[in-house]
Residue frames as qw, qx, qy, qz and C-alpha x, y, z in Angstrom:
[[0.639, 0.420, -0.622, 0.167, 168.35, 43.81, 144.26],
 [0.154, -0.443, 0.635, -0.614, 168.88, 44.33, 148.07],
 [0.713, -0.101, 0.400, -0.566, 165.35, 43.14, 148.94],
 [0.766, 0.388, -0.457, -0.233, 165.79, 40.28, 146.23],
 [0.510, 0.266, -0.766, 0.286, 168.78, 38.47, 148.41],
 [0.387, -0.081, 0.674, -0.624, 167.06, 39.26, 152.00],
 [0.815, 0.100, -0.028, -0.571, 163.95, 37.48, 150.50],
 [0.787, 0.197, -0.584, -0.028, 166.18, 34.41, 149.21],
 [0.307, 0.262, -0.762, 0.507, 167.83, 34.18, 152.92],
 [0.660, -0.040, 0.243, -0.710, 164.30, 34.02, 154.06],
 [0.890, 0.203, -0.265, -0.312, 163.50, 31.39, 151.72],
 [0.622, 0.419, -0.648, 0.130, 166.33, 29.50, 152.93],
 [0.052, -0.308, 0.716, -0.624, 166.08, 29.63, 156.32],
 [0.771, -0.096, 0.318, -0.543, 162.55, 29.02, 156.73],
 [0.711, 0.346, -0.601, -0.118, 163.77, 25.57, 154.51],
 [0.398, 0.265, -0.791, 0.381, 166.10, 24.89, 157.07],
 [0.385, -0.229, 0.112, -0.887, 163.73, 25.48, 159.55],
 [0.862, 0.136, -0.181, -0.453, 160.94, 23.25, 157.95],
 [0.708, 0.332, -0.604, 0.155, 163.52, 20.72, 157.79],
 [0.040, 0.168, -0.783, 0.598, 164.25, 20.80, 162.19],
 [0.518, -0.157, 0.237, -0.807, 160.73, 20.95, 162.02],
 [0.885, 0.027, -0.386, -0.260, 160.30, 17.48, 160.26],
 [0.395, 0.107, -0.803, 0.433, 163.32, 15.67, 162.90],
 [0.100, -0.088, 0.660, -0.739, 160.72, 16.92, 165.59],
 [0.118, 0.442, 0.878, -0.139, 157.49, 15.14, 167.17],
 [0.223, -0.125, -0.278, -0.926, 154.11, 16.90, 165.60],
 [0.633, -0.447, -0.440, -0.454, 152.05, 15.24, 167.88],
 [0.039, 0.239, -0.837, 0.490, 151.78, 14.69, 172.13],
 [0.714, -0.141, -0.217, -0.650, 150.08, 12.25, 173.22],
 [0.584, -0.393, 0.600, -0.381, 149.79, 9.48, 175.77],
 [0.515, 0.192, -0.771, -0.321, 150.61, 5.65, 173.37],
 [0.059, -0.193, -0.930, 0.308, 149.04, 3.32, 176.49],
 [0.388, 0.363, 0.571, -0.626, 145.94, 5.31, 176.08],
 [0.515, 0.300, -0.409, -0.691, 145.44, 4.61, 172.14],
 [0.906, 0.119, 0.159, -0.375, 144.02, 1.57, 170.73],
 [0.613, -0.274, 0.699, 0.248, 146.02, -1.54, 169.93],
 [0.453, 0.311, 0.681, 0.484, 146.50, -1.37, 166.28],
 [0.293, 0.925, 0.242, -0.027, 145.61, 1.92, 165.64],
 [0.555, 0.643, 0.020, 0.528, 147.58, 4.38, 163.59],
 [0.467, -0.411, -0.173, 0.764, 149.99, 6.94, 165.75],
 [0.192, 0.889, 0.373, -0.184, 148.79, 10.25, 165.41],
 [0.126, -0.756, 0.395, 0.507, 152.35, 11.72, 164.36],
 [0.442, 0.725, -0.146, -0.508, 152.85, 12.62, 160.96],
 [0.937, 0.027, 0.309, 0.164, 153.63, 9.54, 159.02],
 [0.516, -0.272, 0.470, 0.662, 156.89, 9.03, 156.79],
 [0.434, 0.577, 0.513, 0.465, 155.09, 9.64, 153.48],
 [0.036, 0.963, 0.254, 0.084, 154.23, 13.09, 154.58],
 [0.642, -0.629, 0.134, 0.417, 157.58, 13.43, 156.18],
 [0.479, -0.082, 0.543, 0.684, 159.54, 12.85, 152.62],
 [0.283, 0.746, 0.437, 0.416, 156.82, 14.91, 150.80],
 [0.178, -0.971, -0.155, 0.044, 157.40, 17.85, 152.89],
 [0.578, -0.483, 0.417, 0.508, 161.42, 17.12, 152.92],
 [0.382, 0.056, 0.399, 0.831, 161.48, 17.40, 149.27],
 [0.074, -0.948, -0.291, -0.107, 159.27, 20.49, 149.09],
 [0.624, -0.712, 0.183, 0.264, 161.79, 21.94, 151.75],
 [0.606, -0.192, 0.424, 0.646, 164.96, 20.87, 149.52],
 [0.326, 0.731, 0.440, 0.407, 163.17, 22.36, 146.40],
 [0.098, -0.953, -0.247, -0.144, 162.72, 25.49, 148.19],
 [0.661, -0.546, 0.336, 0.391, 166.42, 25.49, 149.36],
 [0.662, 0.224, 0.576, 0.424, 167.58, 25.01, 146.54],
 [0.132, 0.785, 0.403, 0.451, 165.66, 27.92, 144.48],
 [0.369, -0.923, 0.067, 0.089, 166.52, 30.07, 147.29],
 [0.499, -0.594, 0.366, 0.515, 170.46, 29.56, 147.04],
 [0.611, 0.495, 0.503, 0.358, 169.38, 29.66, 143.14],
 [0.078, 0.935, 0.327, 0.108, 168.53, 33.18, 143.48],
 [0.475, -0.797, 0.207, 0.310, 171.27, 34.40, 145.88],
 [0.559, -0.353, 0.510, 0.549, 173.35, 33.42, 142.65],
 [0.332, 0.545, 0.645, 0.421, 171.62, 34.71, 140.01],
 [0.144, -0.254, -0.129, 0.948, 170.63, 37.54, 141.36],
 [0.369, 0.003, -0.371, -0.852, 167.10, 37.34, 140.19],
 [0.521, -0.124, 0.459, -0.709, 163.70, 36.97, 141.97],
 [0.760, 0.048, -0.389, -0.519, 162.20, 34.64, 139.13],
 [0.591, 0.037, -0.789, -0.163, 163.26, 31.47, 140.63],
 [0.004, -0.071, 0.671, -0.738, 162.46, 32.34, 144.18],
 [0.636, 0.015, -0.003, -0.772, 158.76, 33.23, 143.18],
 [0.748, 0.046, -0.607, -0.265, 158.44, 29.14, 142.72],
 [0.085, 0.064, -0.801, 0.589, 159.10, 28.56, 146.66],
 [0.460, -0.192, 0.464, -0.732, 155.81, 29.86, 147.00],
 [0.814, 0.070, -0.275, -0.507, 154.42, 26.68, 145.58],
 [0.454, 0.189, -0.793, 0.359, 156.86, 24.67, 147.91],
 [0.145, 0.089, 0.610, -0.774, 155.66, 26.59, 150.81],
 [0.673, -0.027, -0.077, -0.735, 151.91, 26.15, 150.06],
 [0.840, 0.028, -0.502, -0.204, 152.22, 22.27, 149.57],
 [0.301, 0.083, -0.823, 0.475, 153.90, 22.24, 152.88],
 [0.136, -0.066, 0.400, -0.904, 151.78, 24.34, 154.44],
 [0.745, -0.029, -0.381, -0.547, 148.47, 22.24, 152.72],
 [0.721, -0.007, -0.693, -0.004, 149.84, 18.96, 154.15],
 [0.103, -0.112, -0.710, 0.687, 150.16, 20.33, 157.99],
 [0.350, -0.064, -0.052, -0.933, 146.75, 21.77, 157.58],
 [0.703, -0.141, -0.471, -0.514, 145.08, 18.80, 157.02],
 [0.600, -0.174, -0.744, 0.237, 146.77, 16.98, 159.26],
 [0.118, -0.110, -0.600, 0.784, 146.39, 19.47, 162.23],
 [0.514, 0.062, -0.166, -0.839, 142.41, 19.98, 160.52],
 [0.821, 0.005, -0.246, -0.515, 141.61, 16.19, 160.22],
 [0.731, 0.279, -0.604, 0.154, 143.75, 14.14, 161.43],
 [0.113, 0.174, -0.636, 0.744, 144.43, 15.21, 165.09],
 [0.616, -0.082, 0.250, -0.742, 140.35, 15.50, 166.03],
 [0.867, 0.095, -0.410, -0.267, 140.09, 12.15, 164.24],
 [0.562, -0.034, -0.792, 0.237, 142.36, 10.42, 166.68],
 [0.110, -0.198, 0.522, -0.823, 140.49, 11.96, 169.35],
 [0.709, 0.147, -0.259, -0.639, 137.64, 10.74, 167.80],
 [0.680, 0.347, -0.639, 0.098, 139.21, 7.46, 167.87],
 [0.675, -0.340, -0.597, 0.270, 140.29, 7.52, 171.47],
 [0.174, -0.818, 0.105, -0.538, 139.55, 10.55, 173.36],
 [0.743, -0.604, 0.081, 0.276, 141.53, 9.39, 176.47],
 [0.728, 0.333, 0.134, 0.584, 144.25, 10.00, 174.05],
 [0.307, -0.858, -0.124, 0.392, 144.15, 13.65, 174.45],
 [0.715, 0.468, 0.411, 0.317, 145.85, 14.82, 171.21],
 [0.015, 0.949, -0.128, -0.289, 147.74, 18.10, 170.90],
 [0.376, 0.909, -0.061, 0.173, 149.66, 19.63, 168.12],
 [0.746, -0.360, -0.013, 0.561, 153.55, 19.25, 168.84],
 [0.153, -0.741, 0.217, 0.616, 156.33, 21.82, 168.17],
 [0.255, -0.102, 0.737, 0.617, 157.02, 20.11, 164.62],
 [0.267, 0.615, 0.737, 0.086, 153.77, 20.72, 163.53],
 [0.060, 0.926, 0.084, -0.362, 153.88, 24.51, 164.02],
 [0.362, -0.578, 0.488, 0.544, 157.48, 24.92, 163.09],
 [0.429, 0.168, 0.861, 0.214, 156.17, 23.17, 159.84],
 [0.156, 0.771, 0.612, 0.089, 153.27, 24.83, 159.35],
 [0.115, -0.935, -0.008, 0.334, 155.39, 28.38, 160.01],
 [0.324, -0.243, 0.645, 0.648, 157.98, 27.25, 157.43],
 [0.394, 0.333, 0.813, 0.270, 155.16, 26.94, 154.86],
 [0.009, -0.933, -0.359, -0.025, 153.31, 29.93, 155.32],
 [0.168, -0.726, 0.335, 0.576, 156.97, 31.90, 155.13],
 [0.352, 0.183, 0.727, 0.561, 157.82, 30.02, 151.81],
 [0.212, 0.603, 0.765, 0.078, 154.55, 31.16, 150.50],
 [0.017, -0.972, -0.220, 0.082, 154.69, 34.34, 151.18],
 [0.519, -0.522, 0.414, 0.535, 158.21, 34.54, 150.53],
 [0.428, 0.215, 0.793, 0.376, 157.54, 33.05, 146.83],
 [0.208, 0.794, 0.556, 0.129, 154.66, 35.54, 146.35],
 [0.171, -0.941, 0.025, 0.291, 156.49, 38.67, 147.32],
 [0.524, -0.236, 0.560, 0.597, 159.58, 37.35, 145.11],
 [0.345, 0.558, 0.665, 0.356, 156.86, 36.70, 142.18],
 [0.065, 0.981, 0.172, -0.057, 155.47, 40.50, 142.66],
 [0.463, -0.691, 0.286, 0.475, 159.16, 41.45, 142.57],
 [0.206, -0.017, 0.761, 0.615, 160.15, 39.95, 139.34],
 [0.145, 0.711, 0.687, -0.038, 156.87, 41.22, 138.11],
 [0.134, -0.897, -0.072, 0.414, 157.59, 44.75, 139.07],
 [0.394, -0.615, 0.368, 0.575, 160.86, 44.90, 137.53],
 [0.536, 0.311, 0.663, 0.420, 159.88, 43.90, 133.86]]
């Protein structure tokens, strides 16, 4: 029961988290040394509002639990936190060498919102699974 609410105030924080992580840049980089008309290497809006309602989801299910008092709906964060954690992957896997690729004067690096992101996702996740083995256990 104990470990049931620490897990959901996990799940919530890393939300909130995930959530400073999207208001911050996820990319540094030098705009006078890309190409005219090319794309900006920081994380566009679509990804921005997919990961934001991920995030709420997982909020959400977390302050579900904390009132219920029961792991089952936590264990569904971890499928919040994976689809965040999928969508910084790619982008910090394909997307960041491609604009180097693109203009290597550019000089691309990873910002703080990317990690912070990518460390909210991978807590969900593992939050979600350790709920899921919880409510498992207890049947």
């Amino acid at each position: 029961m104990a470990g049931n609410r620490v897990l959901a105030w996990a799940g919530a924080i890393a939300a909130v988290g995930g959530g400073v992580g999207l208001a911050l840049p996820t990319a540094h980089y030098l705009p006078s040394h890309l190409p005219l008309g090319g794309t900006e290497p920081d994380l566009d809006l679509g990804l921005r509002l997919a990961c934001a309602g991920a995030l709420a989801l997982a909020f959400a299910l977390a302050i579900l639990t904390l009132r219920r008092r029961q792991a089952e709906p936590l264990a569904f964060t971890a499928l919040t936190g994976i689809a965040v954690a999928g969508i910084l992957l790619r982008y910090l896997v394909i997307t960041l060498p491609g604009a180097n690729r693109l203009a290597p004067s550019a000089d691309v690096q990873p910002a703080a919102g990317a990690w912070v992101l990518l460390t909210a996702g991978l807590v969900l996740a593992a939050t979600g699974l350790i709920a899921a083995a919880n409510a498992q256990r207890g049947r």
